[in-house]
N, C-alpha and C positions, 0 to 999 in steps of 0.2 A: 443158810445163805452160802452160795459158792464160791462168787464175783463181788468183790467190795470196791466201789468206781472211788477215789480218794481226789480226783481233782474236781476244781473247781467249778461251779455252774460259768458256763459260756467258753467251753475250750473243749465242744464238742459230745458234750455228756448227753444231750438227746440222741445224738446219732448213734453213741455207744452201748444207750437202752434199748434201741432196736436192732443193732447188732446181738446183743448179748440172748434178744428174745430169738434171733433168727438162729441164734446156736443151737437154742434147747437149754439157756440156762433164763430163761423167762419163770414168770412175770419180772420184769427189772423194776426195781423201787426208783421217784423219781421227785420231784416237785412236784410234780403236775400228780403224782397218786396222791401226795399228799392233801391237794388243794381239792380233789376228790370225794375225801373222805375226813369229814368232819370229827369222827371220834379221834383219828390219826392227829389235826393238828393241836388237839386238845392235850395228847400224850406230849406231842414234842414241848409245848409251852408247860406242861406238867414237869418234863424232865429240865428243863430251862431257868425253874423254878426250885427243885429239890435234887436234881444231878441222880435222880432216880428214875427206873425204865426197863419194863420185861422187852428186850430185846426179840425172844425167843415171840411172845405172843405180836408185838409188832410188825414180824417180818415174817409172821406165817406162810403166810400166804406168798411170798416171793422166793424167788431162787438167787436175786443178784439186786444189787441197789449204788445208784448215781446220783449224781448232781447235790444240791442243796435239799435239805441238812444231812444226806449221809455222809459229804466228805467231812462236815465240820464232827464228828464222831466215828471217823475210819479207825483210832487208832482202838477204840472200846471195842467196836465191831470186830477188827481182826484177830481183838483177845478172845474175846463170845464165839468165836467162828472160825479157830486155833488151822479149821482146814481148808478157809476160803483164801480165794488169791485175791493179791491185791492188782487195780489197773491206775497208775497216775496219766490222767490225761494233762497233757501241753500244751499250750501256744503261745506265742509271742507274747510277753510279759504287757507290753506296749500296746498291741494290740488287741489283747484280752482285756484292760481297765476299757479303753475305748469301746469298745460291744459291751461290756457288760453296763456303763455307766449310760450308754444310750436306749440299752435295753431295760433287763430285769430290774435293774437301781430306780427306773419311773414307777414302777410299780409302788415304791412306799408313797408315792402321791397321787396314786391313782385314782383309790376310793376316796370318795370325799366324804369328812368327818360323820356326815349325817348318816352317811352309809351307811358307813363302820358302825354307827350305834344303833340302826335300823335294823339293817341286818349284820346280830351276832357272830352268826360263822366269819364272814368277812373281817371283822376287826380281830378274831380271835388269829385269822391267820395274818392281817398282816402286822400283828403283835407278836406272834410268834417269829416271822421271818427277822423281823427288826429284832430278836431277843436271840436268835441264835445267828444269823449271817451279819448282818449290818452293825450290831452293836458286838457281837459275840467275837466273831471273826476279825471283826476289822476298825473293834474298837470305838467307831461312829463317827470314823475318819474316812471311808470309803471315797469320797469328795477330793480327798487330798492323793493328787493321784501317785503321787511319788510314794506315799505313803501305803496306800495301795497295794502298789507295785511292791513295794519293800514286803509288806505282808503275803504278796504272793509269791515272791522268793524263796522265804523262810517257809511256807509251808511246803513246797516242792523240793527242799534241801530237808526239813524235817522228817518228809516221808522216803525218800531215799535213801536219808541216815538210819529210820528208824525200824523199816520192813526190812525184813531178812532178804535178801537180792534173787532166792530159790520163789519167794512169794510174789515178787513185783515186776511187773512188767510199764515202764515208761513210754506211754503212748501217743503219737501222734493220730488223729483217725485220719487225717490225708494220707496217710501209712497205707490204710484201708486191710481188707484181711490179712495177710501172708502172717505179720507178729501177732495179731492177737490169735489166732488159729493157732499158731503153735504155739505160744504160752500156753495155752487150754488146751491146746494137742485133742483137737477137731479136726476133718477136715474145711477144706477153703470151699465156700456154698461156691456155686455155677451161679453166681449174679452178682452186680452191684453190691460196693458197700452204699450204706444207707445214708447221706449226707441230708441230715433236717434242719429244724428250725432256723431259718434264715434268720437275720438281724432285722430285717426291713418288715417281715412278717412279725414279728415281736413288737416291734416299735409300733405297727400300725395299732394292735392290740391295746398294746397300754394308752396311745391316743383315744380311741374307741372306748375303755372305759373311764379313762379321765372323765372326756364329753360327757358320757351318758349319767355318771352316775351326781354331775356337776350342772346338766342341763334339765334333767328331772324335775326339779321341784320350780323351775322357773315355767315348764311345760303345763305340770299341774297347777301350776296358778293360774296361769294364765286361763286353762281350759275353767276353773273356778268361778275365773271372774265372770267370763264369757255367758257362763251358766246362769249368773246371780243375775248380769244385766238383761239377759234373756227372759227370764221370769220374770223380772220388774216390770218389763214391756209390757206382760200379756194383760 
């Protein structure tokens, strides 16, 4: 691994995945690889569980890793990885609890419980998420946004204090290339940086599977019933 993304999910880390892949230090590790790949969230809830983890076999296959759960283990990482740079992404303290608690935070009540035990993989991961971001990170105070915020303070003063200042680069992505190019000492691509994941796009997602996975069984009944009373007639 080269790139170890140390801030938070929702202060840009998708966008920073796709920058890092338009450098040449792709595939970038992310949530969304992990939600992917089912043996993946079973490691994290493994390491969640025993504080144990081949790093080296985890991240094979990647050159660079962001968002959630690698900033909540940036500090292991950049031991394992003595020659990867560090990136803290930023944003307004204030308005990062806001996106994050209107976006990614619906998602522990998205799947609904039937799901989760229906299908496996899903509960495993949003057991995972809740064991390493939600309870891990933020204690299982994430709700209290002062509190929050406090947590997210302290992580952004932790990582500052604690990467050697030759390894870290504090990043804004509205910044857009010029710093992270020369931290990595690249040139600047001939395009656009890559601004993704919207909030509203999020939000509608986590609507979308609330609904679906909550209106399900009221659908299959009903088509049940339909059936039985259909038969009855003939």
């Amino acid at each position: 691994m080269q790139v170890i993304g140390a801030g938070f999910g929702r202060t840009g880390t998708l966008s920073l995945k796709r920058a890092l892949e338009d450098l040449g230090f792709g595939p970038t590790y992310h949530m969304q690889e992990a939600m992917r790949r089912p043996a993946h969230v079973q490691r994290w809830l493994d390491y969640a569980n025993t504080g144990r983890v081949d790093w080296g076999a985890l991240f094979a296959d990647f050159g660079s890793g962001v968002d959630y759960p690698v900033c909540c283990v940036w500090e292991q990482l950049a031991t394992h990885y003595p020659d990867a740079r560090v990136v803290l992404t930023l944003r307004d303290p204030a308005r990062w609890w806001e996106s994050t608690n209107s976006t990614i935070y619906g998602f522990r009540s998205a799947f609904a419980p039937w799901f989760q035990r229906a299908v496996p993989t899903a509960g495993r991961f949003v057991e995972m998420v809740e064991r390493l971001v939600w309870d891990g990170v933020f204690d299982g105070r994430f709700a209290d946004r002062d509190y929050a915020i406090e947590i997210f303070n302290q992580h952004v003063h932790r990582v500052q204090s604690a990467c050697p200042p030759e390894r870290l680069l504090v990043f804004d992505v509205a910044d857009g290339w010029d710093p992270l190019c020369a931290f990595l000492d690249v040139p600047v691509p001939d395009r656009p940086f890559p601004h993704l994941n919207d909030g509203a796009v999020t939000r509608r997602v986590v609507r979308t599977v609330r609904w679906g996975t909550r209106s399900t069984p009221v659908v299959a009944a009903a088509a049940l019933t339909g059936l039985v009373i259909s038969r009855a007639r003939r």
